[in-house]
N, C-alpha and C positions, 0 to 999 in steps of 0.2 A: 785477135783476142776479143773475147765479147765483152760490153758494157760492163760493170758493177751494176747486179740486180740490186733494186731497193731492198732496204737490210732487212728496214722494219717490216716491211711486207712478209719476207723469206721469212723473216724468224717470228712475226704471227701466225704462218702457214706450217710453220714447222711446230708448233706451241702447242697442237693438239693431239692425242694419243691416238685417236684415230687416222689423222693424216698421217700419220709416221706406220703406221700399221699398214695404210695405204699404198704407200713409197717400198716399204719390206715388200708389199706383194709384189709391186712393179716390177726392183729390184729383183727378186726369186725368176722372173721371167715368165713365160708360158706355160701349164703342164701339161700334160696330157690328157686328161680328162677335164676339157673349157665345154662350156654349153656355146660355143662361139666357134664358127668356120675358121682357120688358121688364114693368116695374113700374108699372102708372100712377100710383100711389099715391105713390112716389118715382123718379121717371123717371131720377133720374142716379144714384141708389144703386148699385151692384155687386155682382152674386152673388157668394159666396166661392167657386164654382166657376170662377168666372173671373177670380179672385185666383190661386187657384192655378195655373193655365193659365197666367199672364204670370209667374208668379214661377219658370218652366220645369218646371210639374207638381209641385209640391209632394205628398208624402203629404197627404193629410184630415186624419189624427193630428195632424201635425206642424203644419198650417195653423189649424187649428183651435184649438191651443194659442195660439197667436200673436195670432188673433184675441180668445182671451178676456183673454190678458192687457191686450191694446189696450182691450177693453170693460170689465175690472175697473177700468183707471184712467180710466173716463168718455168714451173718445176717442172712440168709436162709438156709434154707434145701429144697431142690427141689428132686420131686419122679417122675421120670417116670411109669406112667401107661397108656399102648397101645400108643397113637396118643398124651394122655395126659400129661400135665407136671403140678402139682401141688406145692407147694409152703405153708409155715410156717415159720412164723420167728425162730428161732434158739433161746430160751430162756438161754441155757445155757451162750453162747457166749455172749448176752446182758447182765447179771448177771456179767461178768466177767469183759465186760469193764465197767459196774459203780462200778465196785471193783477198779478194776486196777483206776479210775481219782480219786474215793475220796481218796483211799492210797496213788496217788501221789499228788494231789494239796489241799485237805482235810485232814490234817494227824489230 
C-alpha cells in the first residue's frame, strides 16, 4: 500500500482547471493522431507535446509548469523517451489519497 500523498499538496494540484483538464487528457489515453512516436514501453502514456496541442497550444513554459506541479504532488509518472517526455497519471498515488480523505474526514 503506498504512503498518504500530502493532501494539501494533491488538492493545490488538483485546485486548478487546467490541471484537471490535464489529468482528463492523461486519463482519455493516446489517440491516434499524437505528433509523438508511440511508446512501447507505456503504450497509452501521452507526450506533453500532445497535451499541449488539445489544451489549444499551450506555451512549453507555461505547460511544462503545470506538468510539474501535477508531478511534485505525485500525480504522474513521466518517461523519457529520446526528445520525448510522455506522461500517465500515477494510479496508485490517487488510490491512496481517496484512502487517506475518506479515512480521515469519512471515518
Amino acid at each position: 500500500m503506498a504512503p498518504p500523498p500530502d493532501l494539501a499538496r494533491v488538492a493545490a494540484a488538483l485546485g486548478d482547471p487546467v490541471r484537471v483538464r490535464i489529468l482528463d487528457l492523461l486519463a482519455a489515453g493516446r489517440r491516434e493522431a499524437c505528433c509523438s512516436p508511440a511508446n512501447p514501453k507505456a503504450p497509452e502514456a501521452v507526450c506533453a507535446c500532445d497535451v499541449g496541442l488539445a489544451l489549444g497550444g499551450m506555451p512549453p513554459s507555461k505547460l511544462a509548469y503545470h506538468l510539474r506541479v501535477l508531478r511534485d504532488a505525485g500525480l504522474l509518472r513521466g518517461q523519457r523517451r529520446g526528445k520525448w517526455v510522455y506522461y500517465s497519471i500515477d494510479e496508485p498515488v490517487f488510490e491512496a489519497y481517496l484512502r487517506h480523505v475518506r479515512e480521515r474526514w469519512l471515518p
